[in-house]
VEXSE-680440 format. One line per field, with one value per residue: y, x, z of N, C-alpha, C in turn; residue number from 1. Coordinates in Angstrom, 2 decimals. Each point is the difference from the previous one (the first is absolute). Layout:
N
n.c2: [Y | ...]
n.c1: [X | ...]
n.c3: [Z | ...]
ca.c2: [Y | ...]
ca.c1: [X | ...]
ca.c3: [Z | ...]
c.c2: [Y | ...]
c.c1: [X | ...]
c.c3: [Z | ...]
resi: [NUM | ...]
This chain:
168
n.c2: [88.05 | -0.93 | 0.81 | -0.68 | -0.25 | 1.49 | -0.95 | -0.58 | 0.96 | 0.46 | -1.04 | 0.97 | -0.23 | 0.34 | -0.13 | -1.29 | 0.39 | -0.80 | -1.36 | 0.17 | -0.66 | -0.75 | 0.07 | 1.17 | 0.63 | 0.78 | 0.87 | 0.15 | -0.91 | 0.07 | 1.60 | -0.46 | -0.84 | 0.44 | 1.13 | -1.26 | -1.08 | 1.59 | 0.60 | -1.28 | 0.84 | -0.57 | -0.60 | 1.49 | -0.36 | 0.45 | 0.50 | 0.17 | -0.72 | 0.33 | 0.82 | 0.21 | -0.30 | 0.79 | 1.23 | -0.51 | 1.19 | -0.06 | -0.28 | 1.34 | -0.12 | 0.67 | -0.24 | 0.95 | 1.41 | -0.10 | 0.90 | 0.27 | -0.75 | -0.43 | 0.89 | 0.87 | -1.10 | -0.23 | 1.30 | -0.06 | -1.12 | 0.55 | 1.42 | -0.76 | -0.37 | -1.37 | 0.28 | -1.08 | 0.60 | 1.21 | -0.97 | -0.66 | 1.33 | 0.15 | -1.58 | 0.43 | 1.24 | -0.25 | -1.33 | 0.44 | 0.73 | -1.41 | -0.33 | 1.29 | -0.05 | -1.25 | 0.83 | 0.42 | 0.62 | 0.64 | 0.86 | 0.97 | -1.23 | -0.28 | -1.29 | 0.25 | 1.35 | -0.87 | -1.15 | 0.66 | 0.78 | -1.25 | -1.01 | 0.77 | 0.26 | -1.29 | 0.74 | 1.07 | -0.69 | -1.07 | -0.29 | -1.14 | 0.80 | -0.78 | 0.65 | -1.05 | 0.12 | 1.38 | -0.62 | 0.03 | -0.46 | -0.45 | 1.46 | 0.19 | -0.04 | 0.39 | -0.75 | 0.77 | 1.14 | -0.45 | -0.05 | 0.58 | 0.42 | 0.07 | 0.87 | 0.76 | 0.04 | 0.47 | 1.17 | 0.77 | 0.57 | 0.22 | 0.33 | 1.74 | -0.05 | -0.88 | -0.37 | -0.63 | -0.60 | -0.67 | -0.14 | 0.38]
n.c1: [16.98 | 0.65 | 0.71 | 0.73 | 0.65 | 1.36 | 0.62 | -0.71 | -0.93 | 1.08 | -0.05 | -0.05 | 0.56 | 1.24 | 1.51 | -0.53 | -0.22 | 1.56 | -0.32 | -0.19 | -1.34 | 0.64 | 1.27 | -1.30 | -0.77 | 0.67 | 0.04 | 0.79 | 0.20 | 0.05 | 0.59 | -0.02 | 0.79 | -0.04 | 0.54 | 0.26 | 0.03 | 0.38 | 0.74 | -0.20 | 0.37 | 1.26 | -1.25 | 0.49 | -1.26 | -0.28 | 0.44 | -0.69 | -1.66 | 0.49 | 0.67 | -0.77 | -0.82 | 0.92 | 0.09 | -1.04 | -0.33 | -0.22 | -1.22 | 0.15 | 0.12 | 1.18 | 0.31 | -0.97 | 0.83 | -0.82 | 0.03 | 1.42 | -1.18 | -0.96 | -0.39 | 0.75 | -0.69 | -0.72 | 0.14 | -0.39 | -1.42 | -0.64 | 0.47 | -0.73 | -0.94 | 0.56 | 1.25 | 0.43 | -0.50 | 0.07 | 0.39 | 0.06 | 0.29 | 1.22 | -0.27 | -0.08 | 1.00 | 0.76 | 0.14 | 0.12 | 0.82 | -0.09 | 0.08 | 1.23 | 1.30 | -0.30 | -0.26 | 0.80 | -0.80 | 1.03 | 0.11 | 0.36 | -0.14 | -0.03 | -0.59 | -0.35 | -0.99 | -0.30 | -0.74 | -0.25 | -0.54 | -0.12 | -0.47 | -1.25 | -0.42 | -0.01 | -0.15 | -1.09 | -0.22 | -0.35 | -0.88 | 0.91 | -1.82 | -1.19 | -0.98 | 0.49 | -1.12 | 0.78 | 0.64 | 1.10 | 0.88 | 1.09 | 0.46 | 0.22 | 0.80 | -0.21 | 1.62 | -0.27 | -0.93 | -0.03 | 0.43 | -0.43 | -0.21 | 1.33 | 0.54 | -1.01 | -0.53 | 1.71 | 0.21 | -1.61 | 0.50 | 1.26 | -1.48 | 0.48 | -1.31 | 0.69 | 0.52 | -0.65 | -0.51 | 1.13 | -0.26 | 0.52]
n.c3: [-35.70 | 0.38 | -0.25 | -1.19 | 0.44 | 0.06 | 0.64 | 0.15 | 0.17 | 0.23 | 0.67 | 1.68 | -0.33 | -0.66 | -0.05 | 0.04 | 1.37 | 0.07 | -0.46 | 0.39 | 0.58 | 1.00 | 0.94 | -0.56 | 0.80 | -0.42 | 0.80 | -0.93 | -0.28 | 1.40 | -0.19 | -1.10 | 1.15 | 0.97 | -0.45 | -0.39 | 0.63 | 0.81 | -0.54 | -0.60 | 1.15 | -0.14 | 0.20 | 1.52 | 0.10 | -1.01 | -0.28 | 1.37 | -0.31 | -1.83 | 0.88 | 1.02 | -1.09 | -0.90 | 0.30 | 0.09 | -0.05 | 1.18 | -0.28 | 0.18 | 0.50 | -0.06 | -0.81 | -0.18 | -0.01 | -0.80 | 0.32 | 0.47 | 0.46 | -0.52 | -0.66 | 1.19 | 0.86 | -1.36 | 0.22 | 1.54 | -0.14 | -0.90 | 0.79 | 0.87 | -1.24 | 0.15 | -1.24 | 0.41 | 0.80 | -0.22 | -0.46 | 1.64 | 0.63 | -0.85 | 0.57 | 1.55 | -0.34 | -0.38 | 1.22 | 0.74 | -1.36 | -0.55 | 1.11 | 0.03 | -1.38 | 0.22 | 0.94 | -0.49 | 0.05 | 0.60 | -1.10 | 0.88 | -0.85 | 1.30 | -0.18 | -1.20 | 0.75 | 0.98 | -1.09 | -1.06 | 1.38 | 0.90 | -0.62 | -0.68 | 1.09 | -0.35 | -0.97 | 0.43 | 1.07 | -1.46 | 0.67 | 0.50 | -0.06 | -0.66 | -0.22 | -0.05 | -0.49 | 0.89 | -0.60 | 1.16 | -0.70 | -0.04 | -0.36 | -1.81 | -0.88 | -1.51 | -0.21 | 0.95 | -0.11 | -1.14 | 0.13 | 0.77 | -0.50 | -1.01 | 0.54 | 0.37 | -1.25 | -0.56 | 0.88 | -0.72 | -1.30 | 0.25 | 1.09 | 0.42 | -0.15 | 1.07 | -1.08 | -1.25 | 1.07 | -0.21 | -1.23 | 0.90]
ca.c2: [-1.06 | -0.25 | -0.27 | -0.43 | 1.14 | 0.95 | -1.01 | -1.11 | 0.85 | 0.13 | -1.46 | -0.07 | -1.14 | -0.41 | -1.44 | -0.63 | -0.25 | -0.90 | -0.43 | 0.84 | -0.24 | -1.74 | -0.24 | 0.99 | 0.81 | 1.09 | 0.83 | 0.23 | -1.40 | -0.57 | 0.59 | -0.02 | -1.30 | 0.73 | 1.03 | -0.63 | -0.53 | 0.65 | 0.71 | -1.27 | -0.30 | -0.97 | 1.12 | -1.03 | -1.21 | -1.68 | 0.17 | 0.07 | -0.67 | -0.66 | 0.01 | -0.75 | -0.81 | -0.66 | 0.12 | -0.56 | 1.26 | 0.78 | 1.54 | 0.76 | -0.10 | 1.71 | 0.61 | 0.00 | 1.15 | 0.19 | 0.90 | -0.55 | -1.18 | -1.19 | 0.40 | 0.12 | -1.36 | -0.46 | 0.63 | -0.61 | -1.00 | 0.46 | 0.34 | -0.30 | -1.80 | -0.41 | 0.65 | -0.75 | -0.27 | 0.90 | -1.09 | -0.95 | 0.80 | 0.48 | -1.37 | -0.18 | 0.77 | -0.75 | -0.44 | 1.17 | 0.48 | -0.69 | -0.59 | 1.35 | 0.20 | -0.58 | 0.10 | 1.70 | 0.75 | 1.00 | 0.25 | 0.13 | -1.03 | 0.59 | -1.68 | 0.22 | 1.36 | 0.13 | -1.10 | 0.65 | 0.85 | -0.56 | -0.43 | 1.33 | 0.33 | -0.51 | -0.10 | 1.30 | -0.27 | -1.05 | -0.95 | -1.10 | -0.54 | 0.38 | -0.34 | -0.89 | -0.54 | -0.45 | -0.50 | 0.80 | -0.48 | 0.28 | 0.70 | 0.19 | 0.27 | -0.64 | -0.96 | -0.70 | 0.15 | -0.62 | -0.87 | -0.44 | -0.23 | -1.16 | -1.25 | -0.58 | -0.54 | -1.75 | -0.83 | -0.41 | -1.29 | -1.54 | -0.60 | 0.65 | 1.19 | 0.99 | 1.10 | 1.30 | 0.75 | 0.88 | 0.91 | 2.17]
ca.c1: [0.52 | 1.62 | 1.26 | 1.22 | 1.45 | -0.32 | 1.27 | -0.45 | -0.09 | 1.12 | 1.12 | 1.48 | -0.06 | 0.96 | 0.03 | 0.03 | 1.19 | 0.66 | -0.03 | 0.85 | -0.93 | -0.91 | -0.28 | -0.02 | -0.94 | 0.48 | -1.07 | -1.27 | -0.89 | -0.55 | -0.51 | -0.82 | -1.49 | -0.94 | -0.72 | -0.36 | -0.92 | -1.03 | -0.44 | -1.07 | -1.60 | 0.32 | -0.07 | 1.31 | -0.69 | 0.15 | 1.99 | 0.74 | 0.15 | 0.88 | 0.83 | -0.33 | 0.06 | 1.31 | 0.99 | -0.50 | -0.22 | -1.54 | -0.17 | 0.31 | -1.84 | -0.47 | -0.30 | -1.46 | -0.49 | 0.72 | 1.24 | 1.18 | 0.62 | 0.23 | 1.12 | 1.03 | -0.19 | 0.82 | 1.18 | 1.40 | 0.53 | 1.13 | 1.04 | 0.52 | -0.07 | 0.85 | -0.09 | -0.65 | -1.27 | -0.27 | -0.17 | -1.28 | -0.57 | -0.93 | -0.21 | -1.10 | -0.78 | -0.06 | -1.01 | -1.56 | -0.52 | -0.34 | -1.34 | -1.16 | -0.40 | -1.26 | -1.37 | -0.21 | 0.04 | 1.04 | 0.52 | 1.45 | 0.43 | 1.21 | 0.82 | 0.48 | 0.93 | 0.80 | 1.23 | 0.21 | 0.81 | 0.91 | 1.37 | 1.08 | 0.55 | 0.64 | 0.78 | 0.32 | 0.90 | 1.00 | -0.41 | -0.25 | -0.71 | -1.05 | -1.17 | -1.20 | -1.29 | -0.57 | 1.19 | 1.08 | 0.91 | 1.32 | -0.06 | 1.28 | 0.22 | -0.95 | 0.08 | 0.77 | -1.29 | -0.36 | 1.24 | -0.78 | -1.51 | 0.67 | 0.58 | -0.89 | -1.27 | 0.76 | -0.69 | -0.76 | -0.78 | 1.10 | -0.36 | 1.07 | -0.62 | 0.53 | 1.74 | -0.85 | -0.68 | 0.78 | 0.43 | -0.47]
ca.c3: [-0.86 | -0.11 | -1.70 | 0.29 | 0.42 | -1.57 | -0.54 | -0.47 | -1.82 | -1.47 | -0.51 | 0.25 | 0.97 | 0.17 | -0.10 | 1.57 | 1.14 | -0.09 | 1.60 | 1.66 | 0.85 | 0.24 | 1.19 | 0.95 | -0.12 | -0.51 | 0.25 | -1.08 | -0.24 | 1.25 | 0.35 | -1.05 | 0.05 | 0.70 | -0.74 | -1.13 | 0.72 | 0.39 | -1.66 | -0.64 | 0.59 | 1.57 | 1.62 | 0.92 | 0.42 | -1.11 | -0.44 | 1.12 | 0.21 | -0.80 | 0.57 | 1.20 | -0.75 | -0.55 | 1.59 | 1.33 | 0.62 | 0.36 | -0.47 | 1.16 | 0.86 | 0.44 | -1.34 | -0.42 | -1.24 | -1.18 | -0.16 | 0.01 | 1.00 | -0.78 | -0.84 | 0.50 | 0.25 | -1.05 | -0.65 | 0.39 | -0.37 | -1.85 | 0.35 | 1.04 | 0.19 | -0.55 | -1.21 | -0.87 | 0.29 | -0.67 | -1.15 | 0.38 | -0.12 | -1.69 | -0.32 | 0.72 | -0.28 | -2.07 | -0.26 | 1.05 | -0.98 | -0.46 | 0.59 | -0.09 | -1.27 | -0.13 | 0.77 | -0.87 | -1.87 | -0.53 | -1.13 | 0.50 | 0.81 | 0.54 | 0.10 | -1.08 | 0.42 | 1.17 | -0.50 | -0.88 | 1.20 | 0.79 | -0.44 | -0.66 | 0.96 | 0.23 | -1.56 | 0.40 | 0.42 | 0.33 | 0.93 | -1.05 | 0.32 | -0.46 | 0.64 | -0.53 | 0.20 | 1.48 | 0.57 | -0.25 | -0.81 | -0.36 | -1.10 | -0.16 | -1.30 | -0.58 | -0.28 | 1.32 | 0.01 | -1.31 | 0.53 | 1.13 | -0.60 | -0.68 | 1.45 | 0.67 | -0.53 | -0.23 | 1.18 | 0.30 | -0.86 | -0.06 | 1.25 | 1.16 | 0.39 | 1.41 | -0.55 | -0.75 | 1.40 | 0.67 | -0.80 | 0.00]
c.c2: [0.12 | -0.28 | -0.35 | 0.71 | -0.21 | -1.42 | -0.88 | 0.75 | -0.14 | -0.99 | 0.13 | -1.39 | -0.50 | -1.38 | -0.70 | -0.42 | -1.11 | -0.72 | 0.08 | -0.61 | -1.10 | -0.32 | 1.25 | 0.64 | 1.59 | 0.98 | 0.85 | -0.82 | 0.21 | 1.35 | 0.27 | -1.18 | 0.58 | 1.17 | -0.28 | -0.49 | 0.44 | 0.82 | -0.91 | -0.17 | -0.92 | 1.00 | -0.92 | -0.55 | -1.41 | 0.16 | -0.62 | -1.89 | -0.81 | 0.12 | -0.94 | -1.80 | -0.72 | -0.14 | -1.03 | 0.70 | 0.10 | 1.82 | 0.47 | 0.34 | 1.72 | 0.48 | -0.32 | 0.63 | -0.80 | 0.82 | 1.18 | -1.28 | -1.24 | 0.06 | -0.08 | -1.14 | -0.40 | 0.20 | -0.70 | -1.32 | -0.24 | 0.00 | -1.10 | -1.59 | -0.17 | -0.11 | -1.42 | -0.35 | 1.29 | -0.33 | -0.62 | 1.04 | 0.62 | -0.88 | 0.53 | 1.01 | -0.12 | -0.63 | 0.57 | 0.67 | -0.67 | -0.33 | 0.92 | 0.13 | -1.20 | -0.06 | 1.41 | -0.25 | 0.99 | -0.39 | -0.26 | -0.75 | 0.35 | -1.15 | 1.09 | 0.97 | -0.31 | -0.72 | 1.14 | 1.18 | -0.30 | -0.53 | 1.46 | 0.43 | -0.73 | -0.39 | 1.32 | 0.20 | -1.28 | -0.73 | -1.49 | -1.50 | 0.79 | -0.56 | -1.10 | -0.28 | -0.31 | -0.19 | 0.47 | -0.93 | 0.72 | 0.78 | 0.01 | 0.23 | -1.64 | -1.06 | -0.87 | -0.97 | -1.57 | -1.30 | -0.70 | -0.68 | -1.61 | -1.31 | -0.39 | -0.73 | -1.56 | -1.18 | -0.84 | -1.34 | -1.14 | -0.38 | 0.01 | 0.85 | 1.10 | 0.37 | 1.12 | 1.56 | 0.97 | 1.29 | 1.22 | 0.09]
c.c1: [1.52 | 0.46 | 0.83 | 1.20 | 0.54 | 1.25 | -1.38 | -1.26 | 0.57 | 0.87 | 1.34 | 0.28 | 1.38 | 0.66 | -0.02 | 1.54 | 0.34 | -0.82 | 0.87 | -0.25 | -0.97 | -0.73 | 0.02 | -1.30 | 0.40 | -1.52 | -0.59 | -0.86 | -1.03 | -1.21 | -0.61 | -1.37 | -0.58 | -0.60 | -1.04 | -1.10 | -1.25 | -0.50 | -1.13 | -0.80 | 0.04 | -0.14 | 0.60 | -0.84 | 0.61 | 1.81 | 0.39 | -0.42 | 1.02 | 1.30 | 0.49 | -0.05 | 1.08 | 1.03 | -0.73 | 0.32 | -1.73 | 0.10 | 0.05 | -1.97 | -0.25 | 0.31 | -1.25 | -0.41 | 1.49 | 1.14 | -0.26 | 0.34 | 0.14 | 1.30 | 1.12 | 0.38 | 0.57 | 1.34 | 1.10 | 0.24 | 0.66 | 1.04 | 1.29 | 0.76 | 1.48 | -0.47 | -1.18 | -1.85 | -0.34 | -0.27 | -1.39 | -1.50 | -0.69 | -0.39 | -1.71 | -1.26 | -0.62 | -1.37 | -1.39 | -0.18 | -0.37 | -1.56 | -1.33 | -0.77 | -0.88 | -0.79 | -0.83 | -0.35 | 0.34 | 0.63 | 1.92 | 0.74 | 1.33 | 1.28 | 1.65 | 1.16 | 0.77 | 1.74 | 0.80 | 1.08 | 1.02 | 1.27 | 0.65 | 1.26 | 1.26 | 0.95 | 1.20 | 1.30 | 1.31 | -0.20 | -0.44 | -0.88 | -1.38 | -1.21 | -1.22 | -0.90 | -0.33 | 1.72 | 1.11 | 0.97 | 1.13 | 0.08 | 1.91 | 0.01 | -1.10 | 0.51 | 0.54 | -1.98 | -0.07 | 1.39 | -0.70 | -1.81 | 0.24 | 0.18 | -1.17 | -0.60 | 0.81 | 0.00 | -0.86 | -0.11 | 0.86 | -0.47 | 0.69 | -1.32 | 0.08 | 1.41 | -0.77 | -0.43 | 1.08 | 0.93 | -1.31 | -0.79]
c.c3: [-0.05 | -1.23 | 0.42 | 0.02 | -1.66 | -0.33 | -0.24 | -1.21 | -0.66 | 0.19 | 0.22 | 1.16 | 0.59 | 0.31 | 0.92 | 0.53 | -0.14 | 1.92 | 0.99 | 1.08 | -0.16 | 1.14 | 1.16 | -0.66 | 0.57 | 0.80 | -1.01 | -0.50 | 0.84 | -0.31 | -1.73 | -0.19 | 0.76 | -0.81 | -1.36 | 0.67 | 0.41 | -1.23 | -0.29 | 1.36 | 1.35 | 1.29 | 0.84 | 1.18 | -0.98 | 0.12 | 1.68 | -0.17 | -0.39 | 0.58 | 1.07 | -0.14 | -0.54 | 1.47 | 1.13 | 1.27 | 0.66 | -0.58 | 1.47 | 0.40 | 0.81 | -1.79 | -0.40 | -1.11 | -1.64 | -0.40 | 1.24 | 0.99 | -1.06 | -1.22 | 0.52 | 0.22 | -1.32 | -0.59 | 1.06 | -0.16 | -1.39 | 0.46 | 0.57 | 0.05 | -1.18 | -1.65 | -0.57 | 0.55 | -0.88 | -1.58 | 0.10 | -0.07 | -1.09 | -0.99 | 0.09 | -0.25 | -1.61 | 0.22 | 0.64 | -1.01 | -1.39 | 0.54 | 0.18 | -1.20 | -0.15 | 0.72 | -0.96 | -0.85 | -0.85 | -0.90 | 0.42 | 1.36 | 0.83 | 0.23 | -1.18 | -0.25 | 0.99 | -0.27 | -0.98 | 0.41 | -0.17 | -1.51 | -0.79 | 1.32 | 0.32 | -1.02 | 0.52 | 1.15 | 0.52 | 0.63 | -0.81 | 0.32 | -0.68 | 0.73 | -1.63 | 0.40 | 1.40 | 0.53 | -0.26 | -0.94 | -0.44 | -1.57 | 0.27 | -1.74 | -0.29 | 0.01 | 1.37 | 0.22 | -0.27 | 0.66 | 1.64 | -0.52 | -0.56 | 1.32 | 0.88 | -1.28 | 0.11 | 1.31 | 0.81 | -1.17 | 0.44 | 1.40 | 0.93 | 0.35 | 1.26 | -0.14 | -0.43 | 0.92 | 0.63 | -0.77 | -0.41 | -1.54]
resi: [1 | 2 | 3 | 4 | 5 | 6 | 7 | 8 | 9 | 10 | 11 | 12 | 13 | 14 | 15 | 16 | 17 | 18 | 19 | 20 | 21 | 22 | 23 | 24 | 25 | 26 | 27 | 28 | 29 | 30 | 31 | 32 | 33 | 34 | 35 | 36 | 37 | 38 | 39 | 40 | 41 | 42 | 43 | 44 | 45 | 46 | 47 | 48 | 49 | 50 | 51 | 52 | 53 | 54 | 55 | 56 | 57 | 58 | 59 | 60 | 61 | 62 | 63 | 64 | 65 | 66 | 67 | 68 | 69 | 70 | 71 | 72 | 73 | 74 | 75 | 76 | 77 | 78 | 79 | 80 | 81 | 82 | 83 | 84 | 85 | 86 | 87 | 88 | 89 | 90 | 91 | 92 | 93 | 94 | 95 | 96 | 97 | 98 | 99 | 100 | 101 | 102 | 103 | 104 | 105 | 106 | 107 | 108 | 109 | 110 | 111 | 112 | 113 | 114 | 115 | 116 | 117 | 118 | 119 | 120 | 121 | 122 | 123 | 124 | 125 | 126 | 127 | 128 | 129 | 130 | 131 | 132 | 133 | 134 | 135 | 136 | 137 | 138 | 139 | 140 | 141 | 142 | 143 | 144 | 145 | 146 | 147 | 148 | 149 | 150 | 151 | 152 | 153 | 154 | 155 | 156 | 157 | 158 | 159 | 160 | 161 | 162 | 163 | 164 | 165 | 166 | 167 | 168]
């Protein structure tokens, strides 16, 4: 049985990082969606298809065994692909774990933890983007937040609904 590490027991948490990071996927990112990923259970049969998938990549046809060919296979496309498909990627995987959590009947939905990970992570290191309900969206101070939310809804009601669309 896994506990939680002794900063999140006792409520250390420290303060979140000023945004820093928009337009880049930072190899820690790359290499915490992956560890996360596989942690909740994404085997690298299912992660290579989701890969292959976002990249329009053939899976490699001499990788057969799960680790270390398929895996390795994943880790270089993570690695490898331009910052903003790595976005498309933990879109994808969000959702392969949504679709899981309703085929289940598990108590420890992983749609939840995986979202939950990820944006702490992303509080953690500045990165100014959250994972909603499946979807990546633009994070920043509450009232920049709340100032975009404002501009798309005014958008849509005054009948701009594809301005609305284009605001993050």
């Amino acid at each position: 049985m896994s506990q939680s590490p002794f900063s999140r027991r006792h409520g250390y948490t420290g303060q979140p990082q000023e945004i820093t990071i928009r337009e880049d996927a930072p190899e820690s990112l790359r290499f915490f969606v992956l560890n996360k990923a596989e942690e909740l259970g994404l085997k690298p049969n299912a992660f290579r298809d989701i890969t292959c998938s976002v990249l329009e990549e053939r899976p490699d046809p001499s990788n057969w065994s799960p680790y270390p060919n398929i895996w390795n296979e994943v880790e270089g496309h993570v690695y490898r692909c331009p910052w903003f498909q790595v976005y498309d990627i933990i879109e994808r995987v969000s959702s392969y774990f949504k679709s899981e959590d309703e085929r289940s009947f598990l108590e420890d939905e992983k749609a939840p933890a995986f979202e939950k990970a990820l944006n702490d992570f992303f509080v953690r290191k500045g990165i100014g983007w959250q994972l909603v309900d499946g979807i990546i969206v633009i994070r920043g101070p509450e009232e920049f937040e709340e100032a975009v939310k404002t501009a798309r809804t005014t958008l849509e009601k005054t009948g701009r609904p594809t301005a609305g669309k284009h605001i993050p």
